[in-house]
C-alpha positions in Angstrom: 112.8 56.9 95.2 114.2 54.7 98.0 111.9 55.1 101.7 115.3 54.9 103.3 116.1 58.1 102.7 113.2 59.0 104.6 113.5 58.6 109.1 110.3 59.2 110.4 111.3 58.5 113.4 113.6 61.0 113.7 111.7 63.7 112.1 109.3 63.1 115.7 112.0 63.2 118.0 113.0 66.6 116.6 109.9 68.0 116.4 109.4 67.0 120.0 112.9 68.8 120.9 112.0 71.7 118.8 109.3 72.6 120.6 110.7 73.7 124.0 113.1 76.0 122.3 110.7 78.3 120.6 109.8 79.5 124.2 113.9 80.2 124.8 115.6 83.2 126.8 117.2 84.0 123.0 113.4 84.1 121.5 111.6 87.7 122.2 107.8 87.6 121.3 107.5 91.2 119.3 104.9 93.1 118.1 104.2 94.9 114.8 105.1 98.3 116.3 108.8 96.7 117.6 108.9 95.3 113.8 108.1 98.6 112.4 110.6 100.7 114.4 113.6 98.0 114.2 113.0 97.4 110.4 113.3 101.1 109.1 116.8 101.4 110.9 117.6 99.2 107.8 116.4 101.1 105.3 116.4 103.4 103.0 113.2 106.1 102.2 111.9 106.8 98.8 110.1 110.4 97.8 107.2 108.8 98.4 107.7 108.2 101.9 107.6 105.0 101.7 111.1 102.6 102.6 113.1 100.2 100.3 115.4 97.3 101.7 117.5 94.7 99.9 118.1 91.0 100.4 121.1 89.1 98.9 118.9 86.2 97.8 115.9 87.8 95.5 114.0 84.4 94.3 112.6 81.3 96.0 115.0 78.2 96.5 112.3 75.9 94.6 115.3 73.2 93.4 116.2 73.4 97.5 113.3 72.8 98.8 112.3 69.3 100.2 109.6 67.8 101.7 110.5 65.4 104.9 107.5 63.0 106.3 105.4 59.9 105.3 105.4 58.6 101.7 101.9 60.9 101.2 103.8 64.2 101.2 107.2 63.2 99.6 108.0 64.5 96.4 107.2 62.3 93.6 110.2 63.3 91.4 112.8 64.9 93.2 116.0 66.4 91.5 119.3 65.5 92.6 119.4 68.8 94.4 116.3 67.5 96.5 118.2 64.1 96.8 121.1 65.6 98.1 119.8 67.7 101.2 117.4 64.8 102.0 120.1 62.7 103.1 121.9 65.4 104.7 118.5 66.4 106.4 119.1 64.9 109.7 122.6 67.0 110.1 120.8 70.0 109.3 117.9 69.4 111.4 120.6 68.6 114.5 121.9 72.2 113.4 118.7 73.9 113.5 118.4 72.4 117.2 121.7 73.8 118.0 120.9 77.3 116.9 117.7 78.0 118.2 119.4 77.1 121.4 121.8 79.9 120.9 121.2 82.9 118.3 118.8 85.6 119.1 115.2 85.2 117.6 112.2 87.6 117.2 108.6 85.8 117.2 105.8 87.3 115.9 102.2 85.9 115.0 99.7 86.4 112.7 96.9 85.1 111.3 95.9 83.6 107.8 92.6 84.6 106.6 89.2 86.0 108.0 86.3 83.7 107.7 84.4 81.3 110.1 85.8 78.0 109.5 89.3 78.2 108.2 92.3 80.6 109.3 95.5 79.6 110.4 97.3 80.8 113.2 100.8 82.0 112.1 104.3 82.2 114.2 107.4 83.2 112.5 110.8 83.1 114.5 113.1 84.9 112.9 116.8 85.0 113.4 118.5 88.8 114.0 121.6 87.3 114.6 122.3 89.8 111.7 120.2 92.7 113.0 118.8 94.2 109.5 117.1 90.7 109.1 114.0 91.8 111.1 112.7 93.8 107.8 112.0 90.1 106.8 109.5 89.4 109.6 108.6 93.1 109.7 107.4 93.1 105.7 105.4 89.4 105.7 103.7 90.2 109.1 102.0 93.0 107.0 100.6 90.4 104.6 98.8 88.7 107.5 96.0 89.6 110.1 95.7 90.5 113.2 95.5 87.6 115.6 91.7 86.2 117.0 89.9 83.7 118.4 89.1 82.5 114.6 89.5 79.2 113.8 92.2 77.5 112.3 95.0 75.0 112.5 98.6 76.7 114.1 102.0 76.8 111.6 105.8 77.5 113.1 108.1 78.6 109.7 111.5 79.0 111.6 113.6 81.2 109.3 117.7 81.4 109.6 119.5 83.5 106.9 122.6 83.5 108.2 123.0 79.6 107.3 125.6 79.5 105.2 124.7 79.8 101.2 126.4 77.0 99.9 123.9 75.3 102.4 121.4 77.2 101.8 117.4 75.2 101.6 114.1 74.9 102.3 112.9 72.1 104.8 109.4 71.2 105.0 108.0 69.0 107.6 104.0 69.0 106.7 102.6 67.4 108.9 104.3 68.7 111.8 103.1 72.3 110.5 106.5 73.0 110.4 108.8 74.8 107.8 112.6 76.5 108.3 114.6 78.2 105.7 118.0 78.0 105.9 121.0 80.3 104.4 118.4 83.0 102.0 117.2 86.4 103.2 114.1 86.3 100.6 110.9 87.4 101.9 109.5 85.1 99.6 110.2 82.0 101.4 108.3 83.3 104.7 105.2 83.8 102.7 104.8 80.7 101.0 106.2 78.6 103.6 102.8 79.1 105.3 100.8 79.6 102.4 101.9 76.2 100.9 101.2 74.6 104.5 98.3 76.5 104.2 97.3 75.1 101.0 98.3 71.5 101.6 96.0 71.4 105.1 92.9 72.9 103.0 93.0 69.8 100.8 93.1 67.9 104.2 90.3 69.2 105.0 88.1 68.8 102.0 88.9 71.8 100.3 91.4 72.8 97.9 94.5 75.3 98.0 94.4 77.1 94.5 97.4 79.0 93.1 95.1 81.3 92.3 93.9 85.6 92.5 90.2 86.3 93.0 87.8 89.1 92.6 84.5 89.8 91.6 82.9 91.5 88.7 79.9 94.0 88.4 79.0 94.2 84.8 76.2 95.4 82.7 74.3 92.5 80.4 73.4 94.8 77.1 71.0 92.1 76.2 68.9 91.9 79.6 70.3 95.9 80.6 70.5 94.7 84.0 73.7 94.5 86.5 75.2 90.9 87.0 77.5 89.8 89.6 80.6 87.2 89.0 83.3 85.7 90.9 86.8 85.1 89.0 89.4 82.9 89.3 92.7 83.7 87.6 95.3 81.0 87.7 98.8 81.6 85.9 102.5 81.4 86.5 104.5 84.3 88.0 105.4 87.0 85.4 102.5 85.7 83.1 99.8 88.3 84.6 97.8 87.0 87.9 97.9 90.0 89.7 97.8 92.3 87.4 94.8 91.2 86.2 93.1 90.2 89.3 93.6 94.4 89.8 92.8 95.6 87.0 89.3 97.8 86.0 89.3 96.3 82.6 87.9 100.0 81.3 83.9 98.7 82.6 81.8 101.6 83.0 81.4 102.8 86.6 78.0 105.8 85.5 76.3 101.7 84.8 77.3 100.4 88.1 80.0 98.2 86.3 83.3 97.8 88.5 86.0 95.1 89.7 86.5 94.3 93.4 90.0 92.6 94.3 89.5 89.9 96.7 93.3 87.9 96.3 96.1 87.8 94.1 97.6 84.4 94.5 96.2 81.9 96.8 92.8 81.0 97.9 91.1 78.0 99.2 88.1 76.7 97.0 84.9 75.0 98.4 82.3 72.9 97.4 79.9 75.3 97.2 82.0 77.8 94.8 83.2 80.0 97.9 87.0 81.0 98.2 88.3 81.9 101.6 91.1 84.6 101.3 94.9 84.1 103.2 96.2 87.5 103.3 95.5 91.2 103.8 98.1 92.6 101.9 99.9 91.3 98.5 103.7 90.6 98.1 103.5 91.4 94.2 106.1 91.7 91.5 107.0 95.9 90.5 107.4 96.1 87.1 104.6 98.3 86.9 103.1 101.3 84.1 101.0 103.9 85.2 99.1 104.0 82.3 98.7 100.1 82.1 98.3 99.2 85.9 96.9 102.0 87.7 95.3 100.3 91.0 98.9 98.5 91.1 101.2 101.6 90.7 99.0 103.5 93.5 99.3 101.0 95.7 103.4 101.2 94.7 104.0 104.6 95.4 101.6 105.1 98.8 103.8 105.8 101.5 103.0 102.7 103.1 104.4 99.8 100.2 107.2 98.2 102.0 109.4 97.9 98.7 112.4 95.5 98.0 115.4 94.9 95.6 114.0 98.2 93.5 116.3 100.5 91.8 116.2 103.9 93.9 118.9 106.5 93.2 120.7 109.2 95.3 117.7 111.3 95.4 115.0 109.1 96.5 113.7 108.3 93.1 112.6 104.7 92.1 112.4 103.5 88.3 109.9 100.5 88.8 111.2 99.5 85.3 115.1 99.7 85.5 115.6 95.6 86.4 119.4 96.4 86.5 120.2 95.1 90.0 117.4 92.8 90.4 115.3 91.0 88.0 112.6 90.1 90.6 111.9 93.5 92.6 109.0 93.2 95.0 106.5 95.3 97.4 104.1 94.4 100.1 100.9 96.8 99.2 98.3 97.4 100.8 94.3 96.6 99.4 93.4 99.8 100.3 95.3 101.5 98.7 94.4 99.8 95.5 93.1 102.8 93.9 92.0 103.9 90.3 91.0 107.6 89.6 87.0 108.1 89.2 85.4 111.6 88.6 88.7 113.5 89.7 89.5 111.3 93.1 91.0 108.4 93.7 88.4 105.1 94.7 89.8 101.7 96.5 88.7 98.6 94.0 89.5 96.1 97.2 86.6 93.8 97.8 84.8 94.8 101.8 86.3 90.9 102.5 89.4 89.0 100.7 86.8 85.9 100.0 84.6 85.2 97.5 80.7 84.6 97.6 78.9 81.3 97.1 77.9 80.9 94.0 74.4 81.2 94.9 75.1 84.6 95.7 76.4 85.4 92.5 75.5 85.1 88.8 78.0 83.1 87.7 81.4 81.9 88.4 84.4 81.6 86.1 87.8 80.0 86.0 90.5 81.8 84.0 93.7 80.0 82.8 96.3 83.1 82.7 99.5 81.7 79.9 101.7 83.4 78.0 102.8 81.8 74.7 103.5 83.6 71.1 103.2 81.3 68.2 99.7 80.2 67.5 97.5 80.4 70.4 94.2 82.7 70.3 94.5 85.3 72.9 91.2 83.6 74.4 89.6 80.3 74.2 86.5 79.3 75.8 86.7 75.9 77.1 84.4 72.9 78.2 84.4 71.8 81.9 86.5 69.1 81.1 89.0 70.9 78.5 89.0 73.3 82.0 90.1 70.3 84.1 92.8 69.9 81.6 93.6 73.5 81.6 94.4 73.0 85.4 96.0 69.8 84.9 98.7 71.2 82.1 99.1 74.5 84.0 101.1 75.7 80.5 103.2 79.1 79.8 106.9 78.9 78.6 110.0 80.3 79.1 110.9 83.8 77.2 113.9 84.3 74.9 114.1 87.6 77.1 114.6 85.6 80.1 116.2 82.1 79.2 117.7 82.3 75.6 118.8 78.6 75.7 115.1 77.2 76.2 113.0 79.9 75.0 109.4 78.9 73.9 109.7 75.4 75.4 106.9 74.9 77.3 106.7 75.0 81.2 104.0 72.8 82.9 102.9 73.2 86.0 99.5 71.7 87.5 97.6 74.4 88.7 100.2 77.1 87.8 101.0 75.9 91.2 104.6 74.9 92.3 104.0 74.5 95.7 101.9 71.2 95.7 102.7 69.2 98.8 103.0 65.5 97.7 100.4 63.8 94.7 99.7 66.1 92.2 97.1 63.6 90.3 95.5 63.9 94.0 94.7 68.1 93.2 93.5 67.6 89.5 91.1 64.7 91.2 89.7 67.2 93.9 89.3 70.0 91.1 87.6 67.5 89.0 85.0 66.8 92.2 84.1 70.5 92.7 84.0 71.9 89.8 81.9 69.3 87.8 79.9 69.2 90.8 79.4 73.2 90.6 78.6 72.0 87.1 75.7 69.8 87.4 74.2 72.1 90.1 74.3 75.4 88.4 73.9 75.0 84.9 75.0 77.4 82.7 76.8 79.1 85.9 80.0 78.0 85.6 82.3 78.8 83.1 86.3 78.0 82.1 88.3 80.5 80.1 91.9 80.1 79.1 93.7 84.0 78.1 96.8 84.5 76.6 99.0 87.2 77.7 102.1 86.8 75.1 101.5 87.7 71.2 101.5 85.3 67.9 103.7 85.1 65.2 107.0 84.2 66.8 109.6 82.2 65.2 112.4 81.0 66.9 115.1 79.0 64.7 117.1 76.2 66.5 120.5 74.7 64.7 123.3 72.6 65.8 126.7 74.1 66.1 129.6 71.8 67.4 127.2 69.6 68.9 125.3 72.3 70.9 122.0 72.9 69.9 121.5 77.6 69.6 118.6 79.4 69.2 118.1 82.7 66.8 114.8 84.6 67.0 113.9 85.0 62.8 110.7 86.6 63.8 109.9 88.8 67.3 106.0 89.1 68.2 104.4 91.9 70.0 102.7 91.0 73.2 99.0 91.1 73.0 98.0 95.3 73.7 96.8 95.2 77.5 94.0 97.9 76.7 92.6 94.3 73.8 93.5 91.7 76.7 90.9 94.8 78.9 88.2 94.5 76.3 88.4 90.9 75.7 88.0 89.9 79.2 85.1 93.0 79.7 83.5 91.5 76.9 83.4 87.8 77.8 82.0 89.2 81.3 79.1 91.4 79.6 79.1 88.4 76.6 79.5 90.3 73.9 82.1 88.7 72.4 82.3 86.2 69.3 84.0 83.1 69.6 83.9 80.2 66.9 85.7 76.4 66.8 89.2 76.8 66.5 92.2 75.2 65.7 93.1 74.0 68.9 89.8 72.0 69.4 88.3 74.8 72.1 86.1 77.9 70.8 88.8 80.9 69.8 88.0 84.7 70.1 86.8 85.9 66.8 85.2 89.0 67.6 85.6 91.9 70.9 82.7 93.8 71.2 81.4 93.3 68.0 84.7 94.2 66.1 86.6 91.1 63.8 89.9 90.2 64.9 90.9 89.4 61.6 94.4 90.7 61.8 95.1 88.1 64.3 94.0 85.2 62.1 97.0 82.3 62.5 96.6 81.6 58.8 98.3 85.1 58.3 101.2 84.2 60.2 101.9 80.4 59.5 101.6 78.0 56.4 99.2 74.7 57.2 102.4 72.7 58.1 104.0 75.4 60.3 100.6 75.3 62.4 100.6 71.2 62.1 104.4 71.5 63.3 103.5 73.3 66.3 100.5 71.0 67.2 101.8 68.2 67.2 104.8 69.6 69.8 102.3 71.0 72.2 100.2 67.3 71.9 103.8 65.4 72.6 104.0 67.8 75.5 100.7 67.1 77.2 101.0 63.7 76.1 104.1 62.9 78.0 103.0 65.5 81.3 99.5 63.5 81.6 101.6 60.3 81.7 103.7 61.8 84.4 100.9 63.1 86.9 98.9 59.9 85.7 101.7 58.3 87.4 101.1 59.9 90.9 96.9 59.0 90.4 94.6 60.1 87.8 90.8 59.7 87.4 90.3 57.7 84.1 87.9 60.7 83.4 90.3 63.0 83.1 92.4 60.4 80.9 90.1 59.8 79.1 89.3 63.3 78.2 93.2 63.9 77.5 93.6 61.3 75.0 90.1 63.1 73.4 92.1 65.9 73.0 95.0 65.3 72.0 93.1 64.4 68.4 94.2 67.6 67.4 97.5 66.9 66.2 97.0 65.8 62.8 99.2 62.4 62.3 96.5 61.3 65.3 93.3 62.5 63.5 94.5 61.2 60.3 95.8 57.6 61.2 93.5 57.2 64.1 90.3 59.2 63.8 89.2 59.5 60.9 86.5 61.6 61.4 86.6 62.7 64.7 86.4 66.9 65.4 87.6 67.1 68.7 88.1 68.5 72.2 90.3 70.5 73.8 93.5 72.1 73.5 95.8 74.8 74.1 99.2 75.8 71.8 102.6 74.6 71.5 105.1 74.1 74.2 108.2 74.6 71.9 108.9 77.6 69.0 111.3 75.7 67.1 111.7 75.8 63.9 114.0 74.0 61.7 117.0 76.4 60.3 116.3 75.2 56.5 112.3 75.8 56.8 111.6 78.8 55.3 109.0 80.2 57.1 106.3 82.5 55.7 106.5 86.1 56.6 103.6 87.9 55.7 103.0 91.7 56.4 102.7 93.0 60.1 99.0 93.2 61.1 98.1 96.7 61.5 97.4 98.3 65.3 93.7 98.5 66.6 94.0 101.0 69.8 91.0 99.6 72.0 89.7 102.0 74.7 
């Protein structure tokens, strides 16, 4: 994309005339107990005790969102939406000027994170030119910490809702520290408008932002009968299972001394020495939460202290976590100690004592789990190689729902990192993954470990056929999603190693066995024919292929292209023509569930139902 877009220049002289203003007559410096007090006038209070507000915005404004500055944090392939308000940025920017001069403000700051080296220094100014706006600043200050003298680098996010939609972005000036939201009332855009500029500064300063919950795992090794200690990664897309998973108990026995402590649930910042600093207290998650499937979550939900948003609550007080009818993307701040799950009658917080992980010489191991949700003919686990992990972060792969997005559903979504708020070269971020974990590699042996669960089902077939020149979609075959309570035991089991896996069809090893019991029923050969399988291969190898030659684009090490084209030997047309004799590497499953209207496809009888405790 053309520099000229691009006035660096400018972009100093406002920062330079921004500065003054945030000290203003209109700005008032607040504290958490003027938030608190303001914010409830604006809302409304559940039977818990706790209180609900709405926003008129309810999702990020990721196609809105821009990145102004040298060539180093530009994006690499903008959309024409990007394109757009870049050009237009400088008016916008003069308009921001203009109204911090004039509209009433509240500041408040915070702090990111509570560790000795890295914890930035947080100050929101919020408009309240429309008074009920101050829940905003109110809800994402109780995400953060208390102020200190701790270390850290200081952000300004500068949020005005009142903006009007139709102009409505995101403006990101990284290496001022600087981000404003313009013309949305989503929380959302306060919390990772510093996280992001949290995450990008990390990498600055030789560590790396991960998209990413942590916790760590006491478990019970039957073959050594001894307690062992690991640290968990869980990278995945929103709606594919991150938090719930990085809070869940996975049914370990607490009599043995087996339980899960919850350190995050979306972003940390890795180090070289397998540490992960924490960013917040308190987790902005997603509601559609079951008692019986997410207990620590749904305690947290209905404490009277969640500060809960877009949820359906009737006349009487009464919320239905479930009911999506108003809002498809209702949200809660919780607290971590009130992350609870019953033990022996009461109620016990499962919150790590800090939100960071241990080095890894203070634990037994270390593993990285890849968190996607597909249905066709991915294993719902996969134990990978180090550098079929790499790739795992690299692809970052889930795919949209027919639930969700009928008109692309089981295309593949690829995201490196599962993260979509990398700040310029996303080759840059695989590279510095590559460093530390191969690096953790080499110096623990055997320590480090890559895992890659999927949270959707198998068996799904979707048909795709032209009509009038527009291509529709019919599901011919609906899959179940993988039962939580198996997802529970798989992971508990790959923790306490007692689960089977053998090579699989995908070039990584595929779960064969939880706990000693077969998972025959969820053998692919029961679900597809030979070329159905080879049909979907081959997509989900054109799909890598084509998203490694993108990032490859913005800087790739030739190790990690090298260990791409290994693995995308899988598809068969490759392995036949090419390598003759070749097994393989890595691999993960399709990116699009199409099949052909005139294939008949196979439909054998529905596995039966194994109820794991």
């Amino acid at each position: 994309m053309s520099a000229s877009l691009y006035n660096e220049a400018y972009y100093r002289k406002f920062y330079n005339e921004l500065l003054p203003l945030l000290n203003g007559k209109n700005v008032k410096t607040v504290d958490m107990s003027f938030l608190e007090k303001e914010a409830k006038k604006f809302a409304r209070k559940s039977r818990y005790g706790s209180y609900m507000w709405t926003s008129k915005i309810s999702s990020r404004l990721a196609p809105k969102t821009v990145y102004l500055g040298s060539e180093k944090v530009r994006l690499p392939k903008p959309l024409d939406s990007h394109i757009q308000i870049i050009k237009q940025s400088e008016q916008e920017l003069e308009k921001v000027l203009h109204l911090m001069r004039t509209l009433p403000f509240v500041h408040i700051k915070r702090q990111m994170g509570h560790n000795p080296y890295y914890n930035p220094v947080c100050d929101l100014y919020m408009s309240v030119s429309d008074p009920k706006n101050i829940r905003n600043a109110y809800m994402w200050a109780n995400t953060m910490f208390d102020p200190s003298s701790r270390p850290g680098p200081e952000f300004i996010m500068i949020h005005i809702p009142e903006e009007h939609p139709i102009r409505a972005q995101i403006l990101s000036l990284p290496e001022y520290n600087l981000n404003i939201a313009m013309g949305t009332d989503y929380l959302g855009e306060n919390k990772k408008g510093f996280l992001r500029q949290a995450m990008w500064r990390a990498d600055e300063q030789d560590m790396l932002g991960l998209h990413s919950g942590s916790k760590i795992v006491t478990v019970r090794d039957p073959r050594e009968n001894r307690v062992k200690k690991y640290g968990v990664f869980l990278f995945g897309m929103t709606a594919t299972g991150k938090s719930t998973w990085s809070c869940h108990q996975l049914g370990l026995d607490n009599e043995r001394g087996e339980k899960t402590e919850v350190c995050q649930d979306d972003i940390v910042f890795l180090r070289d020495d397998g540490s992960a600093l924490g960013s917040e207290n308190n987790f902005y998650v997603k509601t559609d939460v079951r008692a019986d499937q997410q207990e620590a979550m749904y305690n947290a939900l209905i404490h009277k202290s969640a500060l809960l948003e877009n949820l359906m609550m009737n006349y009487q007080g009464e919320i239905d976590f479930l009911d999506e009818s108003l809002c498809g993307n209702g949200r809660a701040v919780v607290f971590r100690n009130q992350l609870k799950v019953k033990q022996d009658g009461k109620l016990k917080g499962i919150s790590a004592p800090t939100v960071n992980l241990p080095t890894l010489d203070e634990m037994d191991g270390l593993i990285f789990a890849f968190i996607t949700r597909r249905n066709t003919i991915m294993p719902f686990a996969q134990q990978l190689t180090p550098e079929q992990g790499v790739l795992a972060y690299l692809w970052g792969e889930s795919t949209h729902s027919y639930a969700s997005n009928p008109e692309h559903a089981g295309e593949s979504v690829r995201i490196v990192g599962t993260d979509p708020f990398i700040i310029g070269s996303r080759g840059r971020k695989v590279n510095r993954f590559y460093d530390i974990v191969m690096a953790l590699v080499n110096k623990y042996p055997g320590k480090v470990r890559f895992m890659m669960y999927n949270t959707g089902g198998m068996g799904e077939i979707i048909e795709t056929s032209l009509e009038n020149g527009i291509a529709r979609k019919r599901m011919v075959r609906k899959t179940d999603r993988v039962p939580l309570s198996l997802m529970a035991a798989i992971q508990r089991g790959d923790l306490r190693g007692t689960n089977t896996y053998t090579p699989g069809i995908l070039g990584t090893l595929s779960i064969a066995a939880v706990e000693g019991r077969p998972l025959d029923e969820y053998d692919v050969h029961k679900f597809y024919s030979q070329e159905e399988i080879d049909f979907y291969i081959k997509e989900l190898v054109d799909g890598r292929r084509k998203y490694t030659e993108t990032i490859a684009s913005e800087g790739l090490r030739p190790e990690i292209i090298r260990a791409a084209e290994k693995a995308f030997r899988i598809d068969p047309t490759l392995r036949k023509k090419f390598y003759p004799a070749v097994r393989t590497a890595k691999a993960k499953e399709p990116p699009v569930v199409l099949v052909k209207s005139e294939d008949k496809a196979r439909r054998p009888r529905r596995p039966g139902v194994w109820r794991w405790r």
